[in-house]
C-alpha positions in Angstrom: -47.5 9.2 -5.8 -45.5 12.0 -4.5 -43.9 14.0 -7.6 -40.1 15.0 -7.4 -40.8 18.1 -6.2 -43.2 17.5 -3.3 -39.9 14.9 -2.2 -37.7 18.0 -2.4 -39.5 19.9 -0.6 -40.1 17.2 2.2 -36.4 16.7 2.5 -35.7 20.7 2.6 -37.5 20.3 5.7 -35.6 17.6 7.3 -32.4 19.4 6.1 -30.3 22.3 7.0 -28.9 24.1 4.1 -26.2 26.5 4.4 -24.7 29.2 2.3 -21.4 28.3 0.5 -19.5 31.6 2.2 -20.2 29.9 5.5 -19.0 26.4 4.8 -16.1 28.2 3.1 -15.3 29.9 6.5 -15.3 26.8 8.5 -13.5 24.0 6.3 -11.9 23.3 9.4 -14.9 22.0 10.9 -17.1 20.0 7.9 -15.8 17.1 5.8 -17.0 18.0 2.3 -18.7 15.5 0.3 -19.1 16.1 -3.4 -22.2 13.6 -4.9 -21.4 14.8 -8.1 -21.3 12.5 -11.6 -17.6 11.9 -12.2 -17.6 13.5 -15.6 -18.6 16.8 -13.8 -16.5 16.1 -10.7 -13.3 16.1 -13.0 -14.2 19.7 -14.1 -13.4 20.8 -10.8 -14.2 20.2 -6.9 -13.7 21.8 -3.2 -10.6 21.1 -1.9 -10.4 18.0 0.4 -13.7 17.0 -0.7 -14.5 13.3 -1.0 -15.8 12.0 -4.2 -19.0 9.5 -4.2 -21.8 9.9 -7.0 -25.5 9.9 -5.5 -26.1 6.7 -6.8 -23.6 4.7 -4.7 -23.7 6.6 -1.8 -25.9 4.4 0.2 -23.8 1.3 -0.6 -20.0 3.2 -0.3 -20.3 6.1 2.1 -19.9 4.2 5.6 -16.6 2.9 4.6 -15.3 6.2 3.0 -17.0 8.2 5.8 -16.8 6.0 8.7 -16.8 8.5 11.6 -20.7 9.3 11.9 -20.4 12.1 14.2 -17.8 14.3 11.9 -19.7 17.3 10.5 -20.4 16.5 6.5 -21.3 19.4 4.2 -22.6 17.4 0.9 -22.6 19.6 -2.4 -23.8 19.1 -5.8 -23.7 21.2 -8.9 -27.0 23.0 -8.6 -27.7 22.2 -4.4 -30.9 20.1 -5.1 -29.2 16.4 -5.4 -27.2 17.1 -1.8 -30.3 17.7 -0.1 -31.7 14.5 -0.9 -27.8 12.7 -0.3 -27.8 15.0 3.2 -31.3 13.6 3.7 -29.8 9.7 3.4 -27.1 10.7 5.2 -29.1 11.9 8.5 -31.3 8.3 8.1 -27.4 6.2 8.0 -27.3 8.1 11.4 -24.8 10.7 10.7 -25.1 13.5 13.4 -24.7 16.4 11.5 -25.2 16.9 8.1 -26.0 20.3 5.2 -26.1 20.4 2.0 -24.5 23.6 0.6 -27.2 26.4 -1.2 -26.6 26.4 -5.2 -24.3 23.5 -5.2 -20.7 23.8 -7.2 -22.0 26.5 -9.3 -22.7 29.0 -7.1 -19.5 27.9 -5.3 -17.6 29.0 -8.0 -19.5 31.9 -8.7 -19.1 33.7 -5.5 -14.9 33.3 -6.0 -14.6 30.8 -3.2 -11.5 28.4 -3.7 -11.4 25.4 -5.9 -9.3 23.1 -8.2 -9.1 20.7 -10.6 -8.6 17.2 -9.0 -6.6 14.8 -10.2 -8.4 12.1 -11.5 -7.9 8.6 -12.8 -8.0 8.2 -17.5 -10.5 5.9 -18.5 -8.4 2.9 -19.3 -7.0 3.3 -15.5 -11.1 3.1 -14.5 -11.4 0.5 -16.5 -7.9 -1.5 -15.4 -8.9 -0.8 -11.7 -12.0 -1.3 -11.4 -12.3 -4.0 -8.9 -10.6 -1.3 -6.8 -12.7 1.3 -7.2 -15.5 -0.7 -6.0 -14.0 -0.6 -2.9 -15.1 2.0 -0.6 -11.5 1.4 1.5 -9.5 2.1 -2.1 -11.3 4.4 -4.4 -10.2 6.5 -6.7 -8.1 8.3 -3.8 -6.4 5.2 -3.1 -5.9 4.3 -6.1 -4.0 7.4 -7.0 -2.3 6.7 -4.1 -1.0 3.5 -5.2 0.3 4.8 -8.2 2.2 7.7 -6.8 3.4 5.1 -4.3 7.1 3.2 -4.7 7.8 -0.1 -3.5 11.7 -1.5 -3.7 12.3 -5.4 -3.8 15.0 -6.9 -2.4 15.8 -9.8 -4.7 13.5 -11.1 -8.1 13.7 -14.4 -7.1 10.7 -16.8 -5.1 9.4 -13.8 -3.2 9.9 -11.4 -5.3 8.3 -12.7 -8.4 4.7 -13.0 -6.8 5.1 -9.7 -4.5 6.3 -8.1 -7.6 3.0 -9.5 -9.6 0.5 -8.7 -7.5 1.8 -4.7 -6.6 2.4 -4.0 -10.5 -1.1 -5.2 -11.4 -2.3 -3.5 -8.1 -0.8 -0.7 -9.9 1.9 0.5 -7.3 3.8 3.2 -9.7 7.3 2.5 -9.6 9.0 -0.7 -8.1 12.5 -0.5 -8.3 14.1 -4.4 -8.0 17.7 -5.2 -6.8 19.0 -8.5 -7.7 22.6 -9.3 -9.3 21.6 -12.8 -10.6 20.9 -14.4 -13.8 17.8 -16.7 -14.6 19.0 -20.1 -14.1 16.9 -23.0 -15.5 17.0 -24.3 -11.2 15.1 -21.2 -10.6 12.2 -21.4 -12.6 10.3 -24.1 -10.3 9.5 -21.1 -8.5 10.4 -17.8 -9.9 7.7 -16.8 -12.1 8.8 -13.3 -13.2 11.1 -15.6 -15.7 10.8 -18.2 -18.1 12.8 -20.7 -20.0 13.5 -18.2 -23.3 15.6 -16.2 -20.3 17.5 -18.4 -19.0 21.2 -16.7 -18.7 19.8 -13.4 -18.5 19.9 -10.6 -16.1 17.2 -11.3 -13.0 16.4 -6.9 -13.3 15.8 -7.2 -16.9 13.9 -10.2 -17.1 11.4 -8.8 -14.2 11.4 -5.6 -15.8 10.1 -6.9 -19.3 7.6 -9.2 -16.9 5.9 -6.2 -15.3 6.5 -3.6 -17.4 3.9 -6.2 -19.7 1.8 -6.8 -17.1 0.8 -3.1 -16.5 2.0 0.1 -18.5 1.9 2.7 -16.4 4.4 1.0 -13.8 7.9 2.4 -13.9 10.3 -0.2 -13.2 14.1 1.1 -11.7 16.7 -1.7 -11.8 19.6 -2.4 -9.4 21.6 -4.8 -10.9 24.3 -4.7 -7.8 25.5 -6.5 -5.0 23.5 -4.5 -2.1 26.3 -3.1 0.8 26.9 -0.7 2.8 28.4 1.4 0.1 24.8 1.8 -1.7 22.1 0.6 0.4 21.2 4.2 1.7 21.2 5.8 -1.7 19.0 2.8 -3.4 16.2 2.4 -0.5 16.1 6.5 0.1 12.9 7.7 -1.6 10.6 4.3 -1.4 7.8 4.3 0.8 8.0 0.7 1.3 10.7 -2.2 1.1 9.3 -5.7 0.3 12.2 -8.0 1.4 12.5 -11.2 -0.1 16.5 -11.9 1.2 18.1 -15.8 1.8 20.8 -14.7 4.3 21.0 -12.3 7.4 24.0 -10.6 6.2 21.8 -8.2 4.2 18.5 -8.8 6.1 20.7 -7.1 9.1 22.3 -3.9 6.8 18.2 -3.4 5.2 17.3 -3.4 8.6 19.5 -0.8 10.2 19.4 1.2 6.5 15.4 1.4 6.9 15.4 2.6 10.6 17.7 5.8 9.6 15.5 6.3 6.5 12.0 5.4 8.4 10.9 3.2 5.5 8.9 0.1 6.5 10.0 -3.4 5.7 7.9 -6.1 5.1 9.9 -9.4 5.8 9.1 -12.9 4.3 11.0 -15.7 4.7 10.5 -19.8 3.3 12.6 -23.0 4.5 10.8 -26.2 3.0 7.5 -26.1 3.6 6.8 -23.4 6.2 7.0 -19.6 5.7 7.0 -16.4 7.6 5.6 -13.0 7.1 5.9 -10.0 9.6 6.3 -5.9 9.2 9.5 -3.7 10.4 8.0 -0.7 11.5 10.6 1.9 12.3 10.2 2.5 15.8 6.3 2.0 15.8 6.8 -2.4 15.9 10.2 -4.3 16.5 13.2 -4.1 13.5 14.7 -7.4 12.5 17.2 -7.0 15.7 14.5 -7.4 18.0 13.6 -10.6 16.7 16.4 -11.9 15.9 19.5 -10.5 17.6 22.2 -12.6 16.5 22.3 -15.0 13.6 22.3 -18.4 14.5 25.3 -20.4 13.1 25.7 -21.4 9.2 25.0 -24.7 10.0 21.7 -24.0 11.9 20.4 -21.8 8.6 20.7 -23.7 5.6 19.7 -21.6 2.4 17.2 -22.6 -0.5 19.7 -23.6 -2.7 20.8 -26.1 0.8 17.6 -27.7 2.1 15.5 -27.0 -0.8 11.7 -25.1 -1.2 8.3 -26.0 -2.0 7.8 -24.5 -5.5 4.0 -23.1 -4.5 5.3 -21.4 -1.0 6.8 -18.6 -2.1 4.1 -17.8 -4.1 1.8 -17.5 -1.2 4.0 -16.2 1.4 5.4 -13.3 -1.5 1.6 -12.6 -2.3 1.1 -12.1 1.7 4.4 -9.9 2.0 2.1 -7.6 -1.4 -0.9 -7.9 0.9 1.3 -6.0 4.0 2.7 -3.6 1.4 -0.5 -2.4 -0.4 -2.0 -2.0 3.0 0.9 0.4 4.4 0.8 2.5 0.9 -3.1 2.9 1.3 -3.4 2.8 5.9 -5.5 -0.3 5.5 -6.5 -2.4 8.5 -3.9 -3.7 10.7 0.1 -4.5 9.5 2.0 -7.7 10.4 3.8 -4.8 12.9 4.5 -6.9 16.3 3.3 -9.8 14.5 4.9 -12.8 13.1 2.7 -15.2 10.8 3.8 -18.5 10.3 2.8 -21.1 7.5 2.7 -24.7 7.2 2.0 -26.0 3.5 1.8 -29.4 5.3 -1.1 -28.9 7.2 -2.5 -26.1 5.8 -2.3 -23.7 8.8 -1.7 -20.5 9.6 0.1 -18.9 13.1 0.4 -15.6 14.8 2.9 -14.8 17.5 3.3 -11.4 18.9 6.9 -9.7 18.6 7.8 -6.9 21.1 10.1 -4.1 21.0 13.1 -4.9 22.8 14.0 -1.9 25.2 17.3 -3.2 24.9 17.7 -3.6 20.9 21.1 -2.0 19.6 19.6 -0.3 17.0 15.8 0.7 18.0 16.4 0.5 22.0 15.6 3.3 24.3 19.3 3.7 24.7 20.6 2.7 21.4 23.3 4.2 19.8 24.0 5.8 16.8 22.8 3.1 13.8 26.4 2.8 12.0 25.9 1.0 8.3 28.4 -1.5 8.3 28.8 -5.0 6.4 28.0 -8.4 8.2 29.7 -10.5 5.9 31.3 -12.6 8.8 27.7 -12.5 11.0 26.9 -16.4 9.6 27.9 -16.8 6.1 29.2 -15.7 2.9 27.1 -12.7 1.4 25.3 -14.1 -2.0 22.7 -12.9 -3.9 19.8 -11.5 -2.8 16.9 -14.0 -4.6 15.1 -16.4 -2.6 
């Protein structure tokens, strides 16, 4: 049996190592992989470098290093652990591959630039876990999520589960609008509240919800009717809005708001049984005008409180409509952008239809004008509150 020596010495000659100076000079060209443990890694790292211990490197790199033909330059703390990770590497089939002479330390001694990186506590490692596991979300991601904001439009049927799901996903500040109180008719389906809340405030009951669910979520609170007055100055500063509206007075003003301040909506609707999910990419995908570009009459749109709602179905369409927003916040896959999925509860089944831009939209269109925030009372219906 071959000691641990005669292996490093087989893999040095499989290996190119390269002098830290020279990576340091081209950090343009080499994606710098630290295989450090994560106690040492915390202590300090190269900047940009991305962080995978030696021992789950064969099992997490392809998803954090998918492209096998960018230039890696794999470090350790001493340099002898990188050759053998550089040496793995080069059998995965990446193209070119060093491992950097003397490791961290020597990095560090020669003056070369480094920093502290910001890294997650051990009750966050231990809360998100599940996450870290995933090459796609790491610990980057992670951090990502909870420097991330996420607004809701309403804490009512979609809200509640979209609001769930992205505090224990650990989004870091969700700011909710809703004027409502809890009323006992909405507790078939709302699940932020419960019975002990029934006249209270929908922002403060969903506040106390999630804020229990996960403490290091800051919750803001907008406990106002949403206009034209305040829309720009509530949604400015999110990265993502999850609308969860029951009327196209407001799903019209959030749409035009979000195309001057570039922040993605992700739409869900529910009627019955049937429900519908899509993305509002600001001049990437369609806006709500696209799809829709005028209301149809009252009578043709019937709200919950009308023709009624499956208690279940905004649970699932709200935790699709977390799904969309969680995969914005971290560049995951592909967005409901140009799509519209439908869902029967009936039959169990799931739709896609393809949405275009419309050259011709008013507000995204090639010769659009300037997007003027104006109230739609009169569009189809009186304005109410913004809770499915």
């Amino acid at each position: 049996m071959p000691t641990t020596r005669e292996l490093l010495q087989a893999a040095r000659t499989e290996v190119r190592e390269i002098e830290p100076h020279e990576v340091a000079a081209r950090l343009d060209h080499y994606r710098l992989l630290d295989v450090r443990e994560p106690d040492e890694y915390t202590q300090g790292a190269l900047p940009g470098a991305v962080h995978l211990p030696r021992g789950n490197l064969e099992f997490s790199v392809e998803g954090r290093l998918p492209d096998k033909d960018t230039p890696i330059a794999v470090y350790c703390a001493g340099g002898y652990r990188s050759i053998f990770a550089a040496k793995t590497l080069q059998d995965l089939g990446y193209r070119e591959v060093v491992s950097v002479i003397g490791g961290f330390n020597r990095w560090k001694d020669e003056g070369l630039i480094w920093s502290t990186p910001r890294t997650l506590s051990s009750d966050q490692r231990n809360r998100y876990q599940r996450h870290l596991l995933l090459p796609e979300v790491g610990e980057e991601g992670q951090i990502k999520l909870l420097d991330s904001k996420v607004l809701l439009l309403g804490a009512g049927g979609l809200g509640s589960p979209a609001g769930l799901y992205l505090a224990a996903a650990g989004v870091g500040t969700i700011g909710i609008i809703d004027m409502d109180v809890v009323d006992e008719s909405n507790l078939q389906r709302q699940v932020l509240h419960n019975t002990e809340r029934v006249g209270m405030r929908k922002v403060d009951s969903a506040r106390q919800t999630l804020s229990a669910l996960n403490p290091d979520l800051v919750v803001t609170t907008y406990d106002v009717r949403l206009g034209a007055d305040n829309v720009l100055d509530i949604i400015d500063g999110y990265d993502v809005i999850v609308d969860g509206t029951d009327n196209f007075p407001t799903r019209y003003l959030v749409n035009d708001a979000a195309l001057l301040r570039g922040i993605p909506v992700v739409h869900g609707s529910i009627f019955r049984f049937e429900g519908q999910v899509t993305v509002f990419d600001p001049y990437v995908g369609p806006c709500y005008r696209c799809m829709i570009p005028e209301p149809p009459p009252a009578e043709l749109a019937p709200s919950c409180a009308e023709a009624g709602v499956l208690g279940v179905l905004p649970g699932i369409v709200g935790s699709l409509q977390a799904i969309e927003a969680i995969k914005i916040l971290l560049s995951l896959g592909e967005t409901l952008s140009g799509r519209l999925l439908t869902y029967d509860s009936m039959d169990q089944s799931f739709r896609t239809f393809k949405v275009r831009r419309d050259p011709t939209c008013p507000a995204c269109g090639e010769n659009a004008g300037p997007i003027v925030i104006a109230e739609y009372d009169d569009l189809c219906m009186p304005h109410v509150a913004v809770s499915v």
